[in-house]
mmCIF file of the C-alpha atoms, coordinates in Angstrom:
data_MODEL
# 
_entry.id   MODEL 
# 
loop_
_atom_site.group_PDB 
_atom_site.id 
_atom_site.type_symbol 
_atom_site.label_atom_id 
_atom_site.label_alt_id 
_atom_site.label_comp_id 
_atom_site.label_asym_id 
_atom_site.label_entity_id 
_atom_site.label_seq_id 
_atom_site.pdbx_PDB_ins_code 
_atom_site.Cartn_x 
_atom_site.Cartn_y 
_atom_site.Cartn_z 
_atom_site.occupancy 
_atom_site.B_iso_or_equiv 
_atom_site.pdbx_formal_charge 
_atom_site.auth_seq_id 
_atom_site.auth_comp_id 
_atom_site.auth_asym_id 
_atom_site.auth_atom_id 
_atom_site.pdbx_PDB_model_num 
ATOM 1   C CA . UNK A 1 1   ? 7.807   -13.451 -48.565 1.00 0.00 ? 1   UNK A CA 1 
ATOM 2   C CA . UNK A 1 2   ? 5.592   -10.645 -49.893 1.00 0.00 ? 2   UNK A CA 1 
ATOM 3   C CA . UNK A 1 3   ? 2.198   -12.704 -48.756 1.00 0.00 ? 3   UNK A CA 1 
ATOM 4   C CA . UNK A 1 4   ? 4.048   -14.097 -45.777 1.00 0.00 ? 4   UNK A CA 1 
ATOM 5   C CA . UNK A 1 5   ? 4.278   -10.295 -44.521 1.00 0.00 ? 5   UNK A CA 1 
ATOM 6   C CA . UNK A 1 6   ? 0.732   -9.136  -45.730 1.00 0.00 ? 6   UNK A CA 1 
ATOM 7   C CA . UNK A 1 7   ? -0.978  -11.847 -43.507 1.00 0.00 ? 7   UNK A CA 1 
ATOM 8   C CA . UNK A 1 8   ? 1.366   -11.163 -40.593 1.00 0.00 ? 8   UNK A CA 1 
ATOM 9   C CA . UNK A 1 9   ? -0.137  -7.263  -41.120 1.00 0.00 ? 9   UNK A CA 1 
ATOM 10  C CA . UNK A 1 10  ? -3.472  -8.151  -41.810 1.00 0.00 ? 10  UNK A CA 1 
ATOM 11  C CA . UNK A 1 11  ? -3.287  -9.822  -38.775 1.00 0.00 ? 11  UNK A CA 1 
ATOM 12  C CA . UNK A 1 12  ? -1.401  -7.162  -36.760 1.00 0.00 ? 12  UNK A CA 1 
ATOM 13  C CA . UNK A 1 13  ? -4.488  -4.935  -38.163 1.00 0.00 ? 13  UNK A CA 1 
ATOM 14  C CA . UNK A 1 14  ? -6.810  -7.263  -36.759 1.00 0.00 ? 14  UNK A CA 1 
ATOM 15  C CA . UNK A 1 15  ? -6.110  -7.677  -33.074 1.00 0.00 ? 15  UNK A CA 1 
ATOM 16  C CA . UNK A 1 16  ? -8.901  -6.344  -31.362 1.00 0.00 ? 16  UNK A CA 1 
ATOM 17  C CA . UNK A 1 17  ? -8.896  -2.662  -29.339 1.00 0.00 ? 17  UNK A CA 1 
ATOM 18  C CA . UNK A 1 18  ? -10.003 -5.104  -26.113 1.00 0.00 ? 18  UNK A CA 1 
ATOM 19  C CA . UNK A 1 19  ? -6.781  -6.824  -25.939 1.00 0.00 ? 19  UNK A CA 1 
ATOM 20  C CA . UNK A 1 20  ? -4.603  -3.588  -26.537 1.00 0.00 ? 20  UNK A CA 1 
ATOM 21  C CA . UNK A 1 21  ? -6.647  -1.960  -23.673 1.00 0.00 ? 21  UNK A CA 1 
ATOM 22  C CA . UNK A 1 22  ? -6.308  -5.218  -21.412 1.00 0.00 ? 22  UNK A CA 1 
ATOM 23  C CA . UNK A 1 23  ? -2.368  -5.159  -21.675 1.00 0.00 ? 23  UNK A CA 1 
ATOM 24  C CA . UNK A 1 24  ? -2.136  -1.753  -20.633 1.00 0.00 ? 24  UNK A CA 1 
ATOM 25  C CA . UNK A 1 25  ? -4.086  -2.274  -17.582 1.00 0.00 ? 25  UNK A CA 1 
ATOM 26  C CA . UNK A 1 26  ? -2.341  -5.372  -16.737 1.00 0.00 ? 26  UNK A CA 1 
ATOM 27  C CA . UNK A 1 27  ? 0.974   -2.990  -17.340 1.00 0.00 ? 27  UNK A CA 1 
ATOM 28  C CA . UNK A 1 28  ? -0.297  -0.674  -14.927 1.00 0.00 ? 28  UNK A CA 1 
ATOM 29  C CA . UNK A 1 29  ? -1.490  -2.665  -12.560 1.00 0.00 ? 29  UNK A CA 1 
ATOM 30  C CA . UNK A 1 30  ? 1.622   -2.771  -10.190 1.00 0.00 ? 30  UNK A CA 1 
ATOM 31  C CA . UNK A 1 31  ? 1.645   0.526   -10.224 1.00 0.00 ? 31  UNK A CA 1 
ATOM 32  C CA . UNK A 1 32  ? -2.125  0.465   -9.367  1.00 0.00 ? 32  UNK A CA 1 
ATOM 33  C CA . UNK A 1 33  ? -1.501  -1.804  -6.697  1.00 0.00 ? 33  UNK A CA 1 
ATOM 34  C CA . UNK A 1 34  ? 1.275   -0.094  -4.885  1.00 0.00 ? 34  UNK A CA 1 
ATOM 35  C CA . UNK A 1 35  ? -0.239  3.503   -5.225  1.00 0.00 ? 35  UNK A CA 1 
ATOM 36  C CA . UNK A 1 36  ? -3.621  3.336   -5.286  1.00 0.00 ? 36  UNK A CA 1 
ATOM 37  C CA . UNK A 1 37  ? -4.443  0.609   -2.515  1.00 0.00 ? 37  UNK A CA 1 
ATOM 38  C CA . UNK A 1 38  ? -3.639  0.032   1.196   1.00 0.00 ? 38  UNK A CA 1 
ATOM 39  C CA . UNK A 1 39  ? -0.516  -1.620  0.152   1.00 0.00 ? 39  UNK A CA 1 
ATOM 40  C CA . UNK A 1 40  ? 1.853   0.972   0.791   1.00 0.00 ? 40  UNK A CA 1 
ATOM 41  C CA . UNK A 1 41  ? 0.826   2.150   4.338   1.00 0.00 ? 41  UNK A CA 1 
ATOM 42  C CA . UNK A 1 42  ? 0.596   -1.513  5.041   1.00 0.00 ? 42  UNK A CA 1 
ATOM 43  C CA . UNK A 1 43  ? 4.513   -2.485  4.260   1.00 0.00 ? 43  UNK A CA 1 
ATOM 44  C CA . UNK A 1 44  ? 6.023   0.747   5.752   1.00 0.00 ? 44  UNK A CA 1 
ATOM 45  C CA . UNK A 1 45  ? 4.719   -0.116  9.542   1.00 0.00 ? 45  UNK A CA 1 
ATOM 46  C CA . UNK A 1 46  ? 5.901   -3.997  8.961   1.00 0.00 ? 46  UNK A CA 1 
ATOM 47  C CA . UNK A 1 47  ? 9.049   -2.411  7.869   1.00 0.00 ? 47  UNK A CA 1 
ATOM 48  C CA . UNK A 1 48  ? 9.249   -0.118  11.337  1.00 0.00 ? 48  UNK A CA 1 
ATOM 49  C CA . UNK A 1 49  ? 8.230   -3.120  13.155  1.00 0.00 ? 49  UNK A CA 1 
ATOM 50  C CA . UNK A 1 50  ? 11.104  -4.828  11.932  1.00 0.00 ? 50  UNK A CA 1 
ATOM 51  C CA . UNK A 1 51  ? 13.318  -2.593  12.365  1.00 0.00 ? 51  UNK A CA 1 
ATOM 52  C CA . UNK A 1 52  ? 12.037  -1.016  15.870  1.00 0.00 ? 52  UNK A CA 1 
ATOM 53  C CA . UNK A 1 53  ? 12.511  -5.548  17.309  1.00 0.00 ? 53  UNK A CA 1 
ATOM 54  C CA . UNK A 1 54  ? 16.198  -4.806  16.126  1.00 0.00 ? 54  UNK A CA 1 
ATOM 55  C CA . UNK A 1 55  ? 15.999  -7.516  12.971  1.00 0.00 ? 55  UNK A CA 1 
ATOM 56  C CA . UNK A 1 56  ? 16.416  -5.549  10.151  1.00 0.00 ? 56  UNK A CA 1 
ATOM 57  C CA . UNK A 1 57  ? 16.454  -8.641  8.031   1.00 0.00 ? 57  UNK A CA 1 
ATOM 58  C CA . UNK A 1 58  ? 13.974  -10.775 9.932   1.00 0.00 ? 58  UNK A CA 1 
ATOM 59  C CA . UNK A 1 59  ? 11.319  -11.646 8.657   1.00 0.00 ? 59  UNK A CA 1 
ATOM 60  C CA . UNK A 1 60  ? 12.749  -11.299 5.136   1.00 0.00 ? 60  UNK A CA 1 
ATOM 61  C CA . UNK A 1 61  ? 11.263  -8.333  2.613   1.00 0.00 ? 61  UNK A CA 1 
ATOM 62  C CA . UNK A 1 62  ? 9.863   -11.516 0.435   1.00 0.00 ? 62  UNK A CA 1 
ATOM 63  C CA . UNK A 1 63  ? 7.531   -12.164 3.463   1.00 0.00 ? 63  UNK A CA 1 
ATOM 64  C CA . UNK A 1 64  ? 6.620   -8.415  4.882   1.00 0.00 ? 64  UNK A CA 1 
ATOM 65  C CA . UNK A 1 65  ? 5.748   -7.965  1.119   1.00 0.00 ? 65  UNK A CA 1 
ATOM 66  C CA . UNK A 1 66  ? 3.676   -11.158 1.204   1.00 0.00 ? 66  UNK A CA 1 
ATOM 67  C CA . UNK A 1 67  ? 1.766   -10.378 4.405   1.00 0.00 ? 67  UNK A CA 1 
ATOM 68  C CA . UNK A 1 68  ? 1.105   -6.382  3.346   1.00 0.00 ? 68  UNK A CA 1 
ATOM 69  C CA . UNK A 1 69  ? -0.157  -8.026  -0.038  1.00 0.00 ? 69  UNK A CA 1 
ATOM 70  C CA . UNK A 1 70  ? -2.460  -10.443 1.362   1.00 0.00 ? 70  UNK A CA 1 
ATOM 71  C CA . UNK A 1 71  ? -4.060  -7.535  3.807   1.00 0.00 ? 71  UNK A CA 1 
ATOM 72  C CA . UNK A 1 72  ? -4.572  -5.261  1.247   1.00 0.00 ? 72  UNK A CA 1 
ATOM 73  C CA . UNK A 1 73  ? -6.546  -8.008  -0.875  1.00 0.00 ? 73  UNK A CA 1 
ATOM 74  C CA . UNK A 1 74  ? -8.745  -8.228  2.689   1.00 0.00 ? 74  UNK A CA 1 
ATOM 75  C CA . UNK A 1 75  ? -9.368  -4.275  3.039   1.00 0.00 ? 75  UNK A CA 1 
ATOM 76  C CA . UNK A 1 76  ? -9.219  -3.926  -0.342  1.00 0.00 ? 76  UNK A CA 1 
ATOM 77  C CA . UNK A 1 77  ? -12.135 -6.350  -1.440  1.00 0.00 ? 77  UNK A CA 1 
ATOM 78  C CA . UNK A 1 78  ? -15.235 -4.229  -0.633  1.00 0.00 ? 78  UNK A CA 1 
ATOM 79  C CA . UNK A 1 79  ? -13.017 -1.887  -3.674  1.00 0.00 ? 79  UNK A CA 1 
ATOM 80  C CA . UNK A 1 80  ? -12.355 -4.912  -5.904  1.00 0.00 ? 80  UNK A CA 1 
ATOM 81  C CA . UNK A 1 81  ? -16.109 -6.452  -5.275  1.00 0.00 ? 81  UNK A CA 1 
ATOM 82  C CA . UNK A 1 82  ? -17.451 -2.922  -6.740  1.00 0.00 ? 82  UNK A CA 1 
ATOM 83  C CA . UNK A 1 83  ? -15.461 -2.991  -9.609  1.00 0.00 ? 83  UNK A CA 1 
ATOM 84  C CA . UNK A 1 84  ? -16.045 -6.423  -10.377 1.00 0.00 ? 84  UNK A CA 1 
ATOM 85  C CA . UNK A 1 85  ? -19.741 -5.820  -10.651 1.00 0.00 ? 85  UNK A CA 1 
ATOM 86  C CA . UNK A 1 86  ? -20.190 -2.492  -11.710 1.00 0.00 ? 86  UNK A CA 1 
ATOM 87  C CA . UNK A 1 87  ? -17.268 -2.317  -14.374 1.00 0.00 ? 87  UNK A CA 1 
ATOM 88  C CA . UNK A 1 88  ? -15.891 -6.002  -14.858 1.00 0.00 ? 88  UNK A CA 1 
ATOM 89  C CA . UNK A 1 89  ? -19.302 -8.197  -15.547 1.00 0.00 ? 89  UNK A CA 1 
ATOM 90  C CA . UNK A 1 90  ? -20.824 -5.035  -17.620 1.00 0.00 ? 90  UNK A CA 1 
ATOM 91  C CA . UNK A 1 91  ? -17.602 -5.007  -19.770 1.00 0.00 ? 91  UNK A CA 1 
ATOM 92  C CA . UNK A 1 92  ? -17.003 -8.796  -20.090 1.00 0.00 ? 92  UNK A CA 1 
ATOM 93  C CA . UNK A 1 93  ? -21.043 -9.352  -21.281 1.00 0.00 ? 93  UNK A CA 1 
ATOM 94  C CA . UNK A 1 94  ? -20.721 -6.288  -23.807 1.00 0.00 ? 94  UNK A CA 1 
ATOM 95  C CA . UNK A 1 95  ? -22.908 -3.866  -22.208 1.00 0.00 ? 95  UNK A CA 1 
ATOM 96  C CA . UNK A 1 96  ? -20.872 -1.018  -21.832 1.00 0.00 ? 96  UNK A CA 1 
ATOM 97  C CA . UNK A 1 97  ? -17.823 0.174   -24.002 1.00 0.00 ? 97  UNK A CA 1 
ATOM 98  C CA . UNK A 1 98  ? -14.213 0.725   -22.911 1.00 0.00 ? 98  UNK A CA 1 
ATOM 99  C CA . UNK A 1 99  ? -14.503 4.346   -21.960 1.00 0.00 ? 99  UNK A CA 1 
ATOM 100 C CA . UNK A 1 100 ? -17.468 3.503   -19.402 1.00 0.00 ? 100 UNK A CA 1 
ATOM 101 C CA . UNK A 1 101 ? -15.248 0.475   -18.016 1.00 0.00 ? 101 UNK A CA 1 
ATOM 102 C CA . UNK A 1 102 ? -12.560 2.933   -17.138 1.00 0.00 ? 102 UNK A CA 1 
ATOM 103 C CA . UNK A 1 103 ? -14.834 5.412   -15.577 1.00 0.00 ? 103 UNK A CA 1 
ATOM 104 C CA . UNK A 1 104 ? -16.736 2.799   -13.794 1.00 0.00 ? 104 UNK A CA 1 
ATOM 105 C CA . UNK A 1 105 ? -13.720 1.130   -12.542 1.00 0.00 ? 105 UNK A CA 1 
ATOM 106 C CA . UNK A 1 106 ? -12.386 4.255   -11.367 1.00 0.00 ? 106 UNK A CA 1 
ATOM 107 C CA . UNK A 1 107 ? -15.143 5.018   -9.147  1.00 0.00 ? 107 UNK A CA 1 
ATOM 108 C CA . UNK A 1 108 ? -14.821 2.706   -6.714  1.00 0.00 ? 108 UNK A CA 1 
ATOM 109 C CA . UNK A 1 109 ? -11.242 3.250   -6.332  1.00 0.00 ? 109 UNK A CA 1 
ATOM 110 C CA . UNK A 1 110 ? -11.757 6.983   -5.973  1.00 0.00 ? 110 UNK A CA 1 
ATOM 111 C CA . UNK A 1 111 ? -14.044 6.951   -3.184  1.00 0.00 ? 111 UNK A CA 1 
ATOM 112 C CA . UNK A 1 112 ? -11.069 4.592   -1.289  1.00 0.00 ? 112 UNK A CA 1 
ATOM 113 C CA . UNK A 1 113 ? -8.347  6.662   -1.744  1.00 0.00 ? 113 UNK A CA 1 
ATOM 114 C CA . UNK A 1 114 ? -10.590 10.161  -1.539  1.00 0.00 ? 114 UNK A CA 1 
ATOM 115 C CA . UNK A 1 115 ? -11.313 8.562   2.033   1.00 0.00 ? 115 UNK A CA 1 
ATOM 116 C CA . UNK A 1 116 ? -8.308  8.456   3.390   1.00 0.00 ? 116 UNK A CA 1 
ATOM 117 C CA . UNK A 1 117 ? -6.504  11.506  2.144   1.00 0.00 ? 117 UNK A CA 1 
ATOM 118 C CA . UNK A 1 118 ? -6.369  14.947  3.678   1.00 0.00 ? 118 UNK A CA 1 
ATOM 119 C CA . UNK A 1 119 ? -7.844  18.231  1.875   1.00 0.00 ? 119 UNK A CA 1 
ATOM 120 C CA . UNK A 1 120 ? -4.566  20.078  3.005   1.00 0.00 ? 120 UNK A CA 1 
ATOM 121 C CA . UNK A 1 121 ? -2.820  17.734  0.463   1.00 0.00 ? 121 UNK A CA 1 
ATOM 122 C CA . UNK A 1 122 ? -5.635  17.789  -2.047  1.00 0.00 ? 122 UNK A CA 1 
ATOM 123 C CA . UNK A 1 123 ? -5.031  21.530  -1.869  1.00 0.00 ? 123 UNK A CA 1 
ATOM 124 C CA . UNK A 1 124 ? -0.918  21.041  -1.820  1.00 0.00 ? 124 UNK A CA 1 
ATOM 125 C CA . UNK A 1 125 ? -0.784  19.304  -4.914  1.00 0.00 ? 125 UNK A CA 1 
ATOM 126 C CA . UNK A 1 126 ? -3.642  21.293  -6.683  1.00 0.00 ? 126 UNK A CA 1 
ATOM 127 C CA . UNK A 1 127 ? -1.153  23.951  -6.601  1.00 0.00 ? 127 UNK A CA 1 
ATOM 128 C CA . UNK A 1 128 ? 1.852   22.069  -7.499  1.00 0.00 ? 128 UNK A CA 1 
ATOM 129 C CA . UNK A 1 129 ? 0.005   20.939  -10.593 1.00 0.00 ? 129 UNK A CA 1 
ATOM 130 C CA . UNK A 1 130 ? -1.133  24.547  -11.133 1.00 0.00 ? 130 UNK A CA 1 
ATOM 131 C CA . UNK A 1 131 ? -4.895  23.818  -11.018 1.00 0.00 ? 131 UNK A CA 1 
ATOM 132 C CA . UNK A 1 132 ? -7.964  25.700  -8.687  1.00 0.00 ? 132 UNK A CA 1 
ATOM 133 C CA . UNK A 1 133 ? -9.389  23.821  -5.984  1.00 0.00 ? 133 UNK A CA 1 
ATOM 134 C CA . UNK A 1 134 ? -12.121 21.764  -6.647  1.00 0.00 ? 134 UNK A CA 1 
ATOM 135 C CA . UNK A 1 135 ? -13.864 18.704  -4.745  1.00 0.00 ? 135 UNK A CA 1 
ATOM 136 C CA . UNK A 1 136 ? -11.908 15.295  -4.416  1.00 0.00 ? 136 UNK A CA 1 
ATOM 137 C CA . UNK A 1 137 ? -14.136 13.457  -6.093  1.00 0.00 ? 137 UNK A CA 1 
ATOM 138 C CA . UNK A 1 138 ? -13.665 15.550  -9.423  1.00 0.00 ? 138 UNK A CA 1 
ATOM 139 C CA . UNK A 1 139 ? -9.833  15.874  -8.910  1.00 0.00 ? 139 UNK A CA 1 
ATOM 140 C CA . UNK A 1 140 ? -7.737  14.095  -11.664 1.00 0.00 ? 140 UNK A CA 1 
ATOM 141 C CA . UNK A 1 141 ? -5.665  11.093  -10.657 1.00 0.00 ? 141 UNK A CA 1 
ATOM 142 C CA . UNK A 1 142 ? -2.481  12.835  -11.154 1.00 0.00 ? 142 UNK A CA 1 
ATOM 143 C CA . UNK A 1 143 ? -3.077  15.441  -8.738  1.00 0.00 ? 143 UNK A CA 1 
ATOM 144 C CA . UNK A 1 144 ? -5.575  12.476  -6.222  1.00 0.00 ? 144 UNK A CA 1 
ATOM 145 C CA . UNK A 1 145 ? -2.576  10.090  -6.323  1.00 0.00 ? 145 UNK A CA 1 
ATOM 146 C CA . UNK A 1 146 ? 0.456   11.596  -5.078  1.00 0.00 ? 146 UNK A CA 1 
ATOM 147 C CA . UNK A 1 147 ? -1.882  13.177  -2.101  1.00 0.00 ? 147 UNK A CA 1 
ATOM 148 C CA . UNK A 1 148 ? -3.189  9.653   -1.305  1.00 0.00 ? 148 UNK A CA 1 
ATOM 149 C CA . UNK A 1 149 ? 0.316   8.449   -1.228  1.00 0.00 ? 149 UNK A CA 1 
ATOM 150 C CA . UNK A 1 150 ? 1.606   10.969  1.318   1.00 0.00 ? 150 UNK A CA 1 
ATOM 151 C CA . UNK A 1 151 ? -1.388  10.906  3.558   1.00 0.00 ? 151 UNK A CA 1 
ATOM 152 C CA . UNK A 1 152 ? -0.429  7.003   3.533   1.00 0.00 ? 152 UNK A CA 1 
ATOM 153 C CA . UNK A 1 153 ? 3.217   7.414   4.436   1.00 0.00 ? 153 UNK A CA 1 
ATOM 154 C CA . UNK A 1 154 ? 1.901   10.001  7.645   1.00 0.00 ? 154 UNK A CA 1 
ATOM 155 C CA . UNK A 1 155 ? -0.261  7.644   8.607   1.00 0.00 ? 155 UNK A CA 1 
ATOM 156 C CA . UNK A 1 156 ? 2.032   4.798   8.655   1.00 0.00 ? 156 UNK A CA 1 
ATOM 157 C CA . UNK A 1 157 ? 5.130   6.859   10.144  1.00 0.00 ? 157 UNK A CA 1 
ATOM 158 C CA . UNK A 1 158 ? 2.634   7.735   13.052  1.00 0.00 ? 158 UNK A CA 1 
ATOM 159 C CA . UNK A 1 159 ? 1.407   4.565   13.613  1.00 0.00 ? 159 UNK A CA 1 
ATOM 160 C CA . UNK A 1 160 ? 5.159   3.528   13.534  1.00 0.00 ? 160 UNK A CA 1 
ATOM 161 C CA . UNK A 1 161 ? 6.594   6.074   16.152  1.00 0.00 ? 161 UNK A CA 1 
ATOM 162 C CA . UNK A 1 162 ? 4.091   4.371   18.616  1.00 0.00 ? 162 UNK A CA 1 
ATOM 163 C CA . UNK A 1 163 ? 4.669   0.986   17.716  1.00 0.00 ? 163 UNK A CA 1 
ATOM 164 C CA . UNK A 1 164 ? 8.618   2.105   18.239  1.00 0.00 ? 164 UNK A CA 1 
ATOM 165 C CA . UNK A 1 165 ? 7.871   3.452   21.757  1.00 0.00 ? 165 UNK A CA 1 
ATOM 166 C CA . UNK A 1 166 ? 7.662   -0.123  23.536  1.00 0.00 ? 166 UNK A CA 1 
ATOM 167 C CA . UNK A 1 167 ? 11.088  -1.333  22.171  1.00 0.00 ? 167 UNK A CA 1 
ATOM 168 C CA . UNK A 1 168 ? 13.109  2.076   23.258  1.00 0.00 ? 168 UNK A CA 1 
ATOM 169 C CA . UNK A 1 169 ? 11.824  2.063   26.572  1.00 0.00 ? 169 UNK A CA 1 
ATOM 170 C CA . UNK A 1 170 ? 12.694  -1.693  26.707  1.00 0.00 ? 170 UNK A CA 1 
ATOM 171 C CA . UNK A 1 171 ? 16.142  -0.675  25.061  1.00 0.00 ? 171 UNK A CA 1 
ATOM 172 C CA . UNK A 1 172 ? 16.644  2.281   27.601  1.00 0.00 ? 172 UNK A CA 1 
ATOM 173 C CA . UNK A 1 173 ? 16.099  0.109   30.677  1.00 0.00 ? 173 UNK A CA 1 
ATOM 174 C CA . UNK A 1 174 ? 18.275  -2.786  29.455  1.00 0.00 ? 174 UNK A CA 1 
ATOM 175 C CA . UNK A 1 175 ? 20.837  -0.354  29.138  1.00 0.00 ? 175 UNK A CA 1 
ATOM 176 C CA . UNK A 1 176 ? 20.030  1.075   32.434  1.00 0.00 ? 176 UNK A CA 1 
ATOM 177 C CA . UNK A 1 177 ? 20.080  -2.173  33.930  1.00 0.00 ? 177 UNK A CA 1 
ATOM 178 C CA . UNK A 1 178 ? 23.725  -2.916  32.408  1.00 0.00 ? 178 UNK A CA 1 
ATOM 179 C CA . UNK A 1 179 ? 25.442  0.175   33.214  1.00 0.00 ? 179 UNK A CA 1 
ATOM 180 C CA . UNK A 1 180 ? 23.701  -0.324  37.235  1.00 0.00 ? 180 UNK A CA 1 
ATOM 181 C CA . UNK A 1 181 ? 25.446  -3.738  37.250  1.00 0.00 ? 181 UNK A CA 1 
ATOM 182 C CA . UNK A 1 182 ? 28.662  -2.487  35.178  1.00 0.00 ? 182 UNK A CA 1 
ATOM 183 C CA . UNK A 1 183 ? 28.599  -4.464  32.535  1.00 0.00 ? 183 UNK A CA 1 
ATOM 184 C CA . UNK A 1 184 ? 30.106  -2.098  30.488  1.00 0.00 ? 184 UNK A CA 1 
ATOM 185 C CA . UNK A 1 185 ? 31.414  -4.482  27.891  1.00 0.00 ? 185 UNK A CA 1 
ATOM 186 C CA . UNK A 1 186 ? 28.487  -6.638  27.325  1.00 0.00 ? 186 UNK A CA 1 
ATOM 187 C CA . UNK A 1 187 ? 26.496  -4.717  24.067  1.00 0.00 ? 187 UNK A CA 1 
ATOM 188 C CA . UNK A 1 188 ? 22.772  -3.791  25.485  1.00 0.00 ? 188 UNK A CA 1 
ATOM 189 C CA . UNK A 1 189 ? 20.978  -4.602  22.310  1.00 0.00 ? 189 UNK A CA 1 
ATOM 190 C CA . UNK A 1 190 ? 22.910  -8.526  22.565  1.00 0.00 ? 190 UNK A CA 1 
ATOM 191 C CA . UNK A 1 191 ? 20.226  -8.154  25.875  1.00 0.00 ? 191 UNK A CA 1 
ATOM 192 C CA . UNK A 1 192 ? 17.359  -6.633  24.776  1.00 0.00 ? 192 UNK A CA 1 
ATOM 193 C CA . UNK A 1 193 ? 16.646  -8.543  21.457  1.00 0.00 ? 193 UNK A CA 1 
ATOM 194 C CA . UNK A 1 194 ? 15.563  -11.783 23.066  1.00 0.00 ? 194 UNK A CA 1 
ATOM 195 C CA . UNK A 1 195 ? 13.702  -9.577  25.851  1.00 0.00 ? 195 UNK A CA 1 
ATOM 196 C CA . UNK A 1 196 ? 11.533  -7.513  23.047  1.00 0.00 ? 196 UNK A CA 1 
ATOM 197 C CA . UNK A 1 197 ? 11.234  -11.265 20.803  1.00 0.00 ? 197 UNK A CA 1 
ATOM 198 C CA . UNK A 1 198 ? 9.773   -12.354 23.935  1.00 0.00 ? 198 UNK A CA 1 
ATOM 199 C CA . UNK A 1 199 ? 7.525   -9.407  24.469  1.00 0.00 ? 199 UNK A CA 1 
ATOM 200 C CA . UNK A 1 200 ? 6.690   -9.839  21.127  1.00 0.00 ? 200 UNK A CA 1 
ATOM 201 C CA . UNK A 1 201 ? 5.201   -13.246 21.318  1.00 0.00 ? 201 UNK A CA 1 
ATOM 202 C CA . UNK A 1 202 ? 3.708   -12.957 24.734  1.00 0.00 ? 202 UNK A CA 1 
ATOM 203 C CA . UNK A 1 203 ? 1.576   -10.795 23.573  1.00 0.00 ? 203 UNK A CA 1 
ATOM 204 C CA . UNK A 1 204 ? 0.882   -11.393 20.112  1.00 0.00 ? 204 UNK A CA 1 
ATOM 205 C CA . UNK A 1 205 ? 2.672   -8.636  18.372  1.00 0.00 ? 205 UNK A CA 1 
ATOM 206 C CA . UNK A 1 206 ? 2.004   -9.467  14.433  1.00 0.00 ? 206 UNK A CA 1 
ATOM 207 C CA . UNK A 1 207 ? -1.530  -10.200 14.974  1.00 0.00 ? 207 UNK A CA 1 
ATOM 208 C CA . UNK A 1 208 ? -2.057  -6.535  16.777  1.00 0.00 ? 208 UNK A CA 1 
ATOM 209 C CA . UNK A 1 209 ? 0.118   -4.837  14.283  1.00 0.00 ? 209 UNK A CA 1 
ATOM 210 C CA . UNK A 1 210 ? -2.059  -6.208  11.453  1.00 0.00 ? 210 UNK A CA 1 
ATOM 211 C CA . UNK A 1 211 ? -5.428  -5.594  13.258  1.00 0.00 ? 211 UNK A CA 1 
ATOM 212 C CA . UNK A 1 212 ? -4.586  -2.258  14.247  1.00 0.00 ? 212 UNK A CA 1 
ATOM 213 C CA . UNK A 1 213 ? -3.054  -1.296  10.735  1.00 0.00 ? 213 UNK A CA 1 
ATOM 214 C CA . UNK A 1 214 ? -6.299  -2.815  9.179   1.00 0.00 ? 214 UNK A CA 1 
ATOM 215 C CA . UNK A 1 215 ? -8.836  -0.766  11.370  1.00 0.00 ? 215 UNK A CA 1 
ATOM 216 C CA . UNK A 1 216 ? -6.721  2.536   10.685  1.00 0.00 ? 216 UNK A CA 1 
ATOM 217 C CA . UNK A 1 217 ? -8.594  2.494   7.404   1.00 0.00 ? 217 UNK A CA 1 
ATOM 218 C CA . UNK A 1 218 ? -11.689 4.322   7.412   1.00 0.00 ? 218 UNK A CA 1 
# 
């Protein structure tokens, strides 16, 4: 039993640093994904499209999580393509060590989210986190990240109040139109849903929504 347990920690001892520093990332990587990518900005206007059509559960969060997924692998992959080959091919041949993979993977990364987030909420959280102001590109992730993530949830409530527009005033004159005929006891939205589907399709409504929430990325 004695030897049994001296291999098994001899071999414990043995596992390399690499595959300790691999699991980690892979542990963080959701988290990466989701707060540190497009993702997020991406899911909350599908999610106010949804709900602005009047289908709360149609198309189903399995597939409005698919879609935002797949679009943030498309604006994402100038990102991913720069860490691949300045961080990724370095590592995996042996010429750099761990601490320049993580710096060099960073980088890219960085420059995305430092792109698309405001200096007011550089400067907001900077303060929360009790530190002076300094440029984005030298701010920490803890105080880069939660900034990013806000900027993304203004963007994608704006771009959300004027997808929304459309479907009120489509609501508002279906009602309109009821009330003038007095059909008081026929429910408007039993009206308008088919009328904003069929808006919807005419003129292409997912592919704009996508296109337009792709190009809001700078």
């Amino acid at each position: 039993m004695s030897d049994l347990l001296a291999i098994a920690g001899h071999a414990h001892g043995a596992v390399p640093l690499d595959v300790l520093v691999a699991l980690t990332l892979l542990g963080v990587a959701p988290f990466l994904l989701v707060m540190c990518t497009s993702f997020v900005r991406i899911v909350v206007v599908l999610s106010l499209v949804r709900s602005a059509i009047g289908a709360p559960s149609l198309p189903p969060n399995a597939v409005l999580a698919g879609i935002a997924l797949v679009l943030t692998m498309v604006i994402m992959a100038p990102t991913f393509e720069r860490i691949s080959g300045e961080a990724i091919a370095p590592y995996s041949h042996g010429a750099i060590a761990q601490a320049q993979f993580i710096d060099r993977a960073s980088r890219p990364l960085r420059d995305f989210m430092v792109r698309q987030t405001r200096v007011a909420d550089m400067m907001l959280f900077e303060r929360v986190a009790h530190r002076g102001a300094e440029p984005a590109s030298r701010a920490p992730f803890y105080v880069l990240v939660p900034a990013f993530v806000v900027g993304e949830l203004r963007a994608a409530f704006a771009i959300g109040f004027a997808l929304y527009l459309p479907f009120v005033a489509i609501d508002l004159a279906v009602a309109a139109m009821l009330m003038g005929l007095g059909m008081m006891m026929l429910s408007p939205p039993i009206v308008s849903m088919p009328v904003k589907l069929l808006l919807f399709v005419m003129v292409d409504g997912w592919a704009l929504v996508c296109g337009g929430v792709a190009a809001s990325f700078r």
